[in-house]
C-alpha positions in Angstrom: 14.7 -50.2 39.8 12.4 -48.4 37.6 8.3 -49.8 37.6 5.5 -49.6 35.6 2.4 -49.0 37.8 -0.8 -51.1 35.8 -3.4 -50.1 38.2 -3.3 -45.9 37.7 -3.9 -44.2 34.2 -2.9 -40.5 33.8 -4.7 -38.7 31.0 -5.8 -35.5 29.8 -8.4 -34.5 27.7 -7.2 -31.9 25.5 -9.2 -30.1 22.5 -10.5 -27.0 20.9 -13.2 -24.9 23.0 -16.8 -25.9 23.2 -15.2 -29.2 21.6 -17.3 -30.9 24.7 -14.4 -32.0 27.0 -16.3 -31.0 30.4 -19.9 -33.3 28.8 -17.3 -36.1 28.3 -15.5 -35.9 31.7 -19.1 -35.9 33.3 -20.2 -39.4 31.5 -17.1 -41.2 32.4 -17.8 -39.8 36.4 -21.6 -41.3 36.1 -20.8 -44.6 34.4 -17.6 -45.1 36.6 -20.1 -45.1 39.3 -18.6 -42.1 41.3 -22.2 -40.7 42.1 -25.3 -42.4 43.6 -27.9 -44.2 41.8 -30.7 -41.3 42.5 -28.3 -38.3 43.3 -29.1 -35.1 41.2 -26.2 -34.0 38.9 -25.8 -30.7 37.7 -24.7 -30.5 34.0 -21.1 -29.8 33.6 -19.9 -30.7 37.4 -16.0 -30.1 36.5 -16.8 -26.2 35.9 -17.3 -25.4 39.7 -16.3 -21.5 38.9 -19.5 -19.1 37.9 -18.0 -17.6 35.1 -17.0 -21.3 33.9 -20.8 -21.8 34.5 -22.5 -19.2 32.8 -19.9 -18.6 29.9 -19.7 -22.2 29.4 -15.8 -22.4 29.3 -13.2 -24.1 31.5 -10.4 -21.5 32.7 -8.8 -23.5 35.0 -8.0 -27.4 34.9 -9.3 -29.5 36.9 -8.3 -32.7 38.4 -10.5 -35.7 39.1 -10.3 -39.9 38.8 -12.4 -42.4 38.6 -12.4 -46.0 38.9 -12.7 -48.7 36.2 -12.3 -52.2 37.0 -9.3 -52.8 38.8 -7.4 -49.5 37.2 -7.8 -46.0 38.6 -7.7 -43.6 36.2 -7.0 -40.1 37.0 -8.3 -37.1 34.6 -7.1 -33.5 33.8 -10.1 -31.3 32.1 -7.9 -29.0 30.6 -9.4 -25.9 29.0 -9.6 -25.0 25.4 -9.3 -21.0 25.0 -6.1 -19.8 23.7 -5.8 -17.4 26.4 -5.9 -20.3 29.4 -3.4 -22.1 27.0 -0.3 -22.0 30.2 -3.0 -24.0 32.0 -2.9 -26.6 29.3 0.8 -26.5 28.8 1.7 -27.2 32.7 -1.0 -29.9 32.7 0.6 -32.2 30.3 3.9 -32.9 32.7 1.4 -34.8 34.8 -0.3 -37.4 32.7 1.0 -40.3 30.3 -1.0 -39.7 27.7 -4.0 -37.3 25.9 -7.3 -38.0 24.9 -8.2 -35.3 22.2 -11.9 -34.3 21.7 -12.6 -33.1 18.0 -16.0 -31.5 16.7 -17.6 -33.7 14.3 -19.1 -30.9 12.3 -16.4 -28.4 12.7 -13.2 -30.3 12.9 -9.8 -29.1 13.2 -10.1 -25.9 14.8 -6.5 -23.6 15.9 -6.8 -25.0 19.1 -6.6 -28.2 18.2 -3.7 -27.8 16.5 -1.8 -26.0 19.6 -3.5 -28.4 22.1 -2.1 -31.4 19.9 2.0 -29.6 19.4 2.1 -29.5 22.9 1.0 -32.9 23.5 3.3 -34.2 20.5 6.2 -32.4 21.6 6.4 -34.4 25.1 6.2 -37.5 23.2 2.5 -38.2 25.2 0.6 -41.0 22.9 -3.2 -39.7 21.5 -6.0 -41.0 21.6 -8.5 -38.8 19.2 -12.2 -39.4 20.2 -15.0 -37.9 17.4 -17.3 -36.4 19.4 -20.7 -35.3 19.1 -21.4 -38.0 16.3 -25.3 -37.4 16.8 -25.6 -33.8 15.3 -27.5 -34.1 12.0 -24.9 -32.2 10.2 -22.1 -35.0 11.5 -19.4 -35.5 9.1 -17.2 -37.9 11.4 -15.0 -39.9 8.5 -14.0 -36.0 6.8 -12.9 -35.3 10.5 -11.0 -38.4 10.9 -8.8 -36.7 7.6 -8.6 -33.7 9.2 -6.8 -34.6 12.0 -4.2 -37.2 9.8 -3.4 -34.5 8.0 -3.1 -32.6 11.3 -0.6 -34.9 12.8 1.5 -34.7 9.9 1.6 -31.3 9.3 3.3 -31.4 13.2 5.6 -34.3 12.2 4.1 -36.5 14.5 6.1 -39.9 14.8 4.7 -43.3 13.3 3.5 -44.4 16.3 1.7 -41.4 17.1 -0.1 -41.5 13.5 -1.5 -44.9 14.7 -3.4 -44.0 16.9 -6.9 -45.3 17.8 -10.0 -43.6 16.5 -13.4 -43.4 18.9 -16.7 -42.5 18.1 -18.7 -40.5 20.9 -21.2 -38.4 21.9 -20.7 -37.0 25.2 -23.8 -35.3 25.9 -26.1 -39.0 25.2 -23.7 -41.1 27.0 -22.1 -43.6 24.5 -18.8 -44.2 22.8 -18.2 -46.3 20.0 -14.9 -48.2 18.2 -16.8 -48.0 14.5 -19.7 -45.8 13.2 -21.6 -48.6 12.3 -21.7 -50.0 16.0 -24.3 -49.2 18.7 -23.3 -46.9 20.8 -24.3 -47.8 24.4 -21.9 -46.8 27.0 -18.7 -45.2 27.5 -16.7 -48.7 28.1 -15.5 -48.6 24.4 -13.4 -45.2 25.5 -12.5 -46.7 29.0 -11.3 -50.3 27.4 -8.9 -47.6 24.9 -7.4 -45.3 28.0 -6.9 -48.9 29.8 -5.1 -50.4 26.6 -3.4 -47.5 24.3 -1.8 -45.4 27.5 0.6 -46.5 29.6 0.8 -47.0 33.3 3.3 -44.4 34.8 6.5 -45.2 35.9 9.2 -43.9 37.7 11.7 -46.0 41.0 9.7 -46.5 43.9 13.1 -47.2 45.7 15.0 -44.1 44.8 15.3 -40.4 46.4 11.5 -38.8 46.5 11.0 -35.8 43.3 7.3 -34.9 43.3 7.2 -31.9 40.2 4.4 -29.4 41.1 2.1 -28.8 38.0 -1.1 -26.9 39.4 -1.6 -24.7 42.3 -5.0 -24.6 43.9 -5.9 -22.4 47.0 -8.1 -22.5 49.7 -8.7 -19.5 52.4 -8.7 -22.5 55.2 -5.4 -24.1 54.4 -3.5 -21.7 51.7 -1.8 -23.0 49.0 -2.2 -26.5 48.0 0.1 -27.8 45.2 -0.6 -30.5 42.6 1.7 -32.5 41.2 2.3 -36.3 40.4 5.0 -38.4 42.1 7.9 -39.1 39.6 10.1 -41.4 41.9 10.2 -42.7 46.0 7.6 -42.4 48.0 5.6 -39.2 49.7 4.6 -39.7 53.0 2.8 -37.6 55.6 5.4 -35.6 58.3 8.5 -36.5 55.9 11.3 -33.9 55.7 11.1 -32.3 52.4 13.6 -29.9 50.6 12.1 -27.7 47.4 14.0 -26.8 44.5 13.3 -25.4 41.3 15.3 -25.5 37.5 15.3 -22.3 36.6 16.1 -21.0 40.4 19.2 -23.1 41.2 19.7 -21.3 44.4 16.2 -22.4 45.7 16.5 -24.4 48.6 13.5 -24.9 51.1 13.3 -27.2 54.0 9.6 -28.3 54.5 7.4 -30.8 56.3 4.4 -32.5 54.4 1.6 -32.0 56.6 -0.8 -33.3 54.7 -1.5 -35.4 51.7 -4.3 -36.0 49.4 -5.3 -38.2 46.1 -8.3 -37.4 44.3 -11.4 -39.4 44.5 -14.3 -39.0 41.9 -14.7 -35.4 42.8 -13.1 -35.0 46.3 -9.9 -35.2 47.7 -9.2 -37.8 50.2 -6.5 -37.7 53.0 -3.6 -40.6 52.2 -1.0 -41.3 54.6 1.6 -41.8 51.9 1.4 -42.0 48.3 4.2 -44.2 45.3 4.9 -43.3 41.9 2.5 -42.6 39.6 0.0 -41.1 41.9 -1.5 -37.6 41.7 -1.2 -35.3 44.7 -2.4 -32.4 46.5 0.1 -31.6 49.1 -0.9 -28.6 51.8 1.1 -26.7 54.2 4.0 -25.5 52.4 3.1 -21.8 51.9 5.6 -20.7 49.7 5.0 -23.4 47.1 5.0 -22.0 43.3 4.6 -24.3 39.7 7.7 -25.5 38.8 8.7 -26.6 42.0 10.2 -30.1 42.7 9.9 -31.3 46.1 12.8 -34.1 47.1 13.8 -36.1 49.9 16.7 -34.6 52.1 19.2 -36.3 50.9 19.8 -35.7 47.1 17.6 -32.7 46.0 17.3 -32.8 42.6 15.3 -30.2 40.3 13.0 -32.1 37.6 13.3 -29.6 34.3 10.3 -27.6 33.3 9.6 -25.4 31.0 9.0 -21.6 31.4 5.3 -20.5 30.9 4.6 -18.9 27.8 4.6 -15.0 28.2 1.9 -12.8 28.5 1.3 -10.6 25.2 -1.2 -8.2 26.3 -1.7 -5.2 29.0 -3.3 -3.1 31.1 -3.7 -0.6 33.7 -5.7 -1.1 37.4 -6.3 2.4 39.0 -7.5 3.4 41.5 -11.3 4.9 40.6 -11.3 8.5 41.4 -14.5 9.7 39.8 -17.1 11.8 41.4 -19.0 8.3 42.3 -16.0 6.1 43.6 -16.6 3.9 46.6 -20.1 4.6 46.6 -21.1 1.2 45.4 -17.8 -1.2 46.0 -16.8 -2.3 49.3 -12.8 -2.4 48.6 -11.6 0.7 47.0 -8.0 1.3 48.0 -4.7 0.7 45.9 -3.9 -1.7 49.0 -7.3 -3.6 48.8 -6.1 -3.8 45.0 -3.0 -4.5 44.9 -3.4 -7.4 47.3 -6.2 -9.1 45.1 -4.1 -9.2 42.1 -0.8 -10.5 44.1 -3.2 -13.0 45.3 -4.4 -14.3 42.2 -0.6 -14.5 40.6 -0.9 -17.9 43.6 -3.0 -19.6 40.9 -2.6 -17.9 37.9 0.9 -18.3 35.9 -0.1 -16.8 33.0 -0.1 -13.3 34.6 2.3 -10.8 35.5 1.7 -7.9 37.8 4.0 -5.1 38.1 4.2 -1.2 39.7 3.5 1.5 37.5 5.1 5.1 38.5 1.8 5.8 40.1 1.6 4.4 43.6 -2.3 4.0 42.2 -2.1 2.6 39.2 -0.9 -1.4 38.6 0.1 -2.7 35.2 -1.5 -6.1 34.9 -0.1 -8.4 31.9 -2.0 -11.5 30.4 -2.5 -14.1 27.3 -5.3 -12.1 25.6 -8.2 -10.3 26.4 -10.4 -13.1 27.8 -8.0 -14.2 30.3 -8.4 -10.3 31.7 -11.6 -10.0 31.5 -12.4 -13.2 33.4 -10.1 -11.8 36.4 -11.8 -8.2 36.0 -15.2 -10.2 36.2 -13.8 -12.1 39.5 -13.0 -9.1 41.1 -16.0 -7.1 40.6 -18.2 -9.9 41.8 -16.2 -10.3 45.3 -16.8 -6.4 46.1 -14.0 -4.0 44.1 -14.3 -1.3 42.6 -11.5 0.1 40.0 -10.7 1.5 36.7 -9.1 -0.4 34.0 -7.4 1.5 30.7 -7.6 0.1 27.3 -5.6 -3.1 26.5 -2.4 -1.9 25.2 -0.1 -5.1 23.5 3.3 -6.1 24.8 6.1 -4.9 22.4 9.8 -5.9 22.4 13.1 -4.6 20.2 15.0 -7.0 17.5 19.0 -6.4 17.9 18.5 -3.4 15.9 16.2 -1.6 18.0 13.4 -1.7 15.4 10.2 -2.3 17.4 8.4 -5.8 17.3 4.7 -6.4 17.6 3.2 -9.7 18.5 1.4 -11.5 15.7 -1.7 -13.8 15.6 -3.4 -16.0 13.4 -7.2 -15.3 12.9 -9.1 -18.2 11.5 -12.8 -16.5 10.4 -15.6 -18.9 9.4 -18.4 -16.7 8.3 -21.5 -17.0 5.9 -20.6 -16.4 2.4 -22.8 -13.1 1.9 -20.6 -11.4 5.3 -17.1 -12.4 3.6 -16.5 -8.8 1.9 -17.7 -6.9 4.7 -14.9 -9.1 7.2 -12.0 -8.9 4.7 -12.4 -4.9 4.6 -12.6 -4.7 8.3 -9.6 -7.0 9.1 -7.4 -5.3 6.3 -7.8 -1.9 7.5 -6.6 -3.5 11.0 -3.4 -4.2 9.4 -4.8 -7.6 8.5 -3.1 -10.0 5.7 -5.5 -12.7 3.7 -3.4 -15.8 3.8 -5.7 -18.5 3.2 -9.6 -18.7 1.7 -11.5 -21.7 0.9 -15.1 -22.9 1.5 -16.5 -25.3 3.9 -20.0 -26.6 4.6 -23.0 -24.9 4.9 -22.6 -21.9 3.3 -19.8 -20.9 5.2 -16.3 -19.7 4.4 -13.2 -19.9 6.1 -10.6 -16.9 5.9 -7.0 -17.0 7.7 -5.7 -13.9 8.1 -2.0 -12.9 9.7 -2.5 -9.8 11.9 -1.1 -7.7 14.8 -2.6 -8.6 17.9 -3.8 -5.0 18.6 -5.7 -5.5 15.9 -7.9 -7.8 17.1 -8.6 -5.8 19.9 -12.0 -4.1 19.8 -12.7 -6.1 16.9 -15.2 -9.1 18.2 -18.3 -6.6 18.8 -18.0 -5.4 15.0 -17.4 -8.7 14.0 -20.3 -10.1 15.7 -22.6 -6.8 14.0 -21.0 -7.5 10.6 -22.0 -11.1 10.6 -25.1 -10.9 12.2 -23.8 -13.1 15.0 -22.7 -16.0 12.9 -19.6 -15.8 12.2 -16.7 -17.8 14.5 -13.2 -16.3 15.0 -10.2 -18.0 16.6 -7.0 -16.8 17.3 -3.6 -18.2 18.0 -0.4 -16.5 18.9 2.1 -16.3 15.9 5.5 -14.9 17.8 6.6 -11.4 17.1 7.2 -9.6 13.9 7.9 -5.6 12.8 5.4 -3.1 14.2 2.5 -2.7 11.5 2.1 1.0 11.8 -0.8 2.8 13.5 -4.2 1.3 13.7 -7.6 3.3 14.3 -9.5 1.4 16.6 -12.5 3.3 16.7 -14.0 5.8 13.7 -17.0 7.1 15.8 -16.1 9.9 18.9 -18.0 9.2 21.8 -21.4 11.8 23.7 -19.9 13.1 27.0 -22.0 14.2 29.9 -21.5 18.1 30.5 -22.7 18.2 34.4 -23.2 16.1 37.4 -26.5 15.0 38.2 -29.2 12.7 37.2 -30.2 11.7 33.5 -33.6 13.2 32.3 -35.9 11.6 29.9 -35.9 15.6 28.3 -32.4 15.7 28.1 -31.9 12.2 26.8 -34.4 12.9 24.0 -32.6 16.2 22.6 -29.2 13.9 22.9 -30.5 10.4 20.8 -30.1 12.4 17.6 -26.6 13.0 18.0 -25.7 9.0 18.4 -26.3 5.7 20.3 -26.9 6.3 23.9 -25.4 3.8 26.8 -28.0 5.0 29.4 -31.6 5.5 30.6 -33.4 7.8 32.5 -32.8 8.3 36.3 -28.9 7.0 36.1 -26.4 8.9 37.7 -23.8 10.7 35.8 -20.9 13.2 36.2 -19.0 15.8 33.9 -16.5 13.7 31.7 -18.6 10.4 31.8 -18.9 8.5 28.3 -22.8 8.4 28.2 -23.1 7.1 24.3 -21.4 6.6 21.1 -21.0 9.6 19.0 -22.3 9.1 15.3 -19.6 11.2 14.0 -15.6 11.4 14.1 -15.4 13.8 17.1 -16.7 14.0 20.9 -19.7 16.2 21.4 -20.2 16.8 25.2 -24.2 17.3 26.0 -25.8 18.0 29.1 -28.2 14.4 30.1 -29.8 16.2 33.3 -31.6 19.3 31.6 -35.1 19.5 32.7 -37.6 21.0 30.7 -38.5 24.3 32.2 -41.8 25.1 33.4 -44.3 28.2 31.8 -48.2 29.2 32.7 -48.6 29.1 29.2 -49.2 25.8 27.2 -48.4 25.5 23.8 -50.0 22.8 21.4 -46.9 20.4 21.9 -46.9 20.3 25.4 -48.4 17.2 26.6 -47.1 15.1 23.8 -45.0 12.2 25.6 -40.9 11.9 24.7 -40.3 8.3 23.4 -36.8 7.0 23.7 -34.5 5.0 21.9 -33.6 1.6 24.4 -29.9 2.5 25.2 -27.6 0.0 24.7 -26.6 -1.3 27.5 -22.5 -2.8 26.8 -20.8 -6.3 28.6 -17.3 -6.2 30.2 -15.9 -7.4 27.1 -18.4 -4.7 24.5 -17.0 -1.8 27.3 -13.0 -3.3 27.2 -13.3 -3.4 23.6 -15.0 0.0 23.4 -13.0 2.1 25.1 -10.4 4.4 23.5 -7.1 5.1 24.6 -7.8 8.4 26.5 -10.7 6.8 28.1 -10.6 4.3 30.8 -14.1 1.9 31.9 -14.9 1.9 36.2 -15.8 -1.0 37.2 -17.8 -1.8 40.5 -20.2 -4.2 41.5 -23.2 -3.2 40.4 -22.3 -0.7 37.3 -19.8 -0.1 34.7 -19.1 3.1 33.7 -16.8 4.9 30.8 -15.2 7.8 31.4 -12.7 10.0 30.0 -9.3 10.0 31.5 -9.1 13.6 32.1 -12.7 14.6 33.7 -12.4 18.4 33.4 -13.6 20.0 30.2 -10.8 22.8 29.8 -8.6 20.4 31.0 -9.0 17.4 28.8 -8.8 19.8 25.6 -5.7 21.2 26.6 -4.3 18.0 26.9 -5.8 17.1 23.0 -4.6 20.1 22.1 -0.8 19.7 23.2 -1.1 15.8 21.9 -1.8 17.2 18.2 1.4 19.8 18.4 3.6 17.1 19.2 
């Protein structure tokens, strides 16, 4: 007979990025009482990664519950960047119902909108908190508009347009029903999970189905899968079988060694666990997302939908320049290869596949954050490699005429930088769709363009605006390839030997365009050292010394002042980079480079590319 469990709450909170999700989760762990009265707290305790911590973005969700009254309510921080978006859409089989976390200055951002679709289309109930009420420029009752009009816009159902309204602000602890209210705690928000979302339910008596929404991993115990209990009971030692919807020939028999519901921030060992209940079940190494695990005796595969596919690529090679393995500890295709197999445990977004090249892997994601981040992982546990440019993922219509995938650019910027972002996005193949103004000055373009042509785009979007402008991007499906796009208009200064830079040789070379280096670096023939100031590469020698006579002349002992090189990110080297070019990446240094090191070589290579 099918239950309704009162005491457990499943919800995720769902929203835009830097929408303060992670802030709001951390205030319903304090006032649930989950830590100790005098126990020190770092900010943001959900983002245990240290990307998550210094970027300040979630990549990966993460589960925790607390307690409230008599009802355990279990929480999903979900993350808000389009490029984590399979996190999000996986995460939403698990709960009952959303809370969604809107800006009260900015709004309804693109994010919101695909957080919310997803959420709609599973028929989950909302509950849209205000957040951030306390910011000076607030404009919580224009907001509230925003996201009506939102809802209908998706053709959300009459009972999802009545939803309840809260008032918060995360980071000072309170929540509110109405604006005129005090805020002094966050029961207002607990009192609306408890009342708005239902308890889960499901047939305590029937055949066990347990669908597996996140994987986690740990190096002691493997892979641990995460999934909530739709129907029967789990129990520790039970015979399992897994099965999966889209594999119907999937048929595994395993044991449950061990089982786990989450506590405040920990997991806790549970001899058995009923319907409703989130899990963490370890000892089944081949376990993937998707996966149902059933009793024996009537396996049955719960449906799930396929992860949206990747739309982006690139290349990991081997590094093979003058200075490989000097600074990375694992260096070898095999070392490589195995690190990216492993992260396709947790990771479902990405795709990794063999290349001709026995050295070279092609590695496919969502965008090129969601790269970057794993490119960033890598380096910081010890390997070195080379990565090519991010190339996009293109597919055929029935006719054979190539198709490009397509985003959606929303661009706030300050009026005065309009012009200048217009230009730039139309010679990217860019088309204005939508332009209006919003507050402060600001206004808000939408633009329908190829998604190579946002690539390489955020550094000169971040110069032309002076570092105040906001992009956002959503995916838009595939449409007909746009024609050829330059990415870059400058060429870029190439070192001539192998050696060590000089401050005399760096001097002579600042005139001819931005240098990427200082003094006393190491640098071999065909390294990138700078960015050209004209159209072409110019190839100068960095480690000429200045040569020694007995006779002085009256310039001698002025000193050589140089320029501060800029010194690029990951993300300003990825975007950089051209397309015979490819950016080494170790521990301690990144480097660009041409693909072709040799001189002669590299302008044969030019030169046959231009007859063809």
């Amino acid at each position: 007979m099918i239950t309704t469990r009162e005491d457990i709450r499943n919800i995720a909170i769902i929203a835009h990025v830097d929408h303060g999700k992670t802030t709001l989760v951390d205030e319903l762990l304090k006032q649930s009482g989950v830590f100790r009265e005098n126990q020190e707290v770092q900010e943001r305790v959900m983002d245990s990664n240290d990307i998550e911590r210094e970027r300040g973005i979630t990549i990966l969700s993460k589960n925790t519950a607390v307690q409230y009254k008599d009802v355990k309510i279990n929480i999903i921080d979900t993350p808000g960047h389009a490029d984590f978006g399979g996190e999000v859409e996986r995460v939403l089989k698990m709960v009952n119902g959303v809370v969604l976390v809107v800006d009260a200055f900015e709004g309804t951002m693109p994010q919101t909108k695909f957080v919310l679709m997803k959420a709609l289309a599973l028929d989950l109930p909302v509950i849209v908190c205000i957040n951030k009420i306390d910011r000076p420029e607030a404009r919580p009752n224009e907001v509230i508009d925003e996201v009506l009009e939102l809802f209908m816009d998706l053709d959300a159902s009459d009972e999802q347009l009545d939803c309840p309204f809260v008032y918060a602000s995360a980071r000072n602890g309170y929540a509110k029903l109405n604006l005129e209210d005090e805020g002094t705690d966050m029961i207002p928000l607990f009192e609306t999970i408890i009342d708005y979302i239902p308890g889960p339910t499901g047939d305590p008596d029937a055949n066990t189905q347990v669908l597996i929404s996140t994987i986690d991993y740990n190096e002691y115990v493997g892979r641990i899968g995460v999934g909530k209990v739709d129907n029967g009971v789990l129990k520790v030692n039970q015979d399992a079988i897994v099965v999966n919807h889209h594999e119907p020939d999937k048929q595994t028999k395993v044991r449950i060694s061990k089982l786990y519901e989450f506590d405040g921030l920990n997991k806790v060992d549970v001899t058995e666990a009923s319907v409703g209940s989130i899990v963490a079940i370890s000892g089944i190494s081949d376990i993937h997302i998707g996966d149902t695990i059933c009793s024996t005796e009537a396996p049955e595969a719960i449906p799930f939908q396929k992860i949206s596919e990747p739309t982006i690529a690139m290349n990991f090679i081997v590094n093979d320049s003058p200075l490989a393995g000097t600074e990375g500890k694992y260096v070898t295709s095999r070392h490589i290869r195995d690190r990216l197999f492993r992260e396709l445990n947790t990771d479902v977004s990405l795709r990794v596949e063999d290349t001709d090249s026995p050295d070279s892997l092609k590695v496919s994601g969502r965008g090129e954050l969601h790269l970057s981040v794993l490119i960033e992982n890598m380096r910081r546990e010890g390997y070195e490699f080379a990565v090519s440019k991010a190339e996009v993922l293109y597919k055929e219509d029935e006719h054979g005429k190539l198709l490009e995938p397509m985003e959606i650019a929303y661009v706030d910027v300050p009026d005065e930088f309009t012009g200048a972002v217009i230009s730039k996005l139309q010679q990217r193949k860019g088309e204005l769709q939508n332009m209006g103004s919003i507050a402060g000055g600001y206004t808000r373009i939408e633009f329908r363009i190829p998604s190579r042509g946002l690539i390489g785009y955020r550094g000169d979007f971040m110069t032309d605006t002076k570092g105040n402008g906001i992009i956002n991007t959503i995916f838009d499906g595939y449409d007909y390839y746009r024609g050829d796009i330059a990415y870059r208009a400058t060429g870029s200064l190439i070192a001539f030997e192998d050696g060590e830079s000089v401050t005399y040789g760096l001097f002579s070379a600042q005139d001819r365009g931005t240098l990427f280096i200082g003094p006393g670096e190491k640098v071999y023939s065909g390294m990138v050292i700078g960015q050209c100031s004209r159209a072409e590469d110019i190839e100068l020698n960095v480690c000429k010394k200045k040569h020694l006579t007995n006779t002085r002349s009256s310039s001698a002992d002025e000193a050589l002042t140089l320029v501060p090189p800029r010194i690029l990110s990951l993300e300003q080297a990825l975007d950089f980079i051209d397309t015979d070019e490819l950016l080494e990446v170790t521990p301690k240094s990144l480097r660009i480079r041409k693909r072709i090191l040799d001189p002669t070589m590299r302008k044969r290579a030019a030169f046959k590319a231009k007859q063809q």
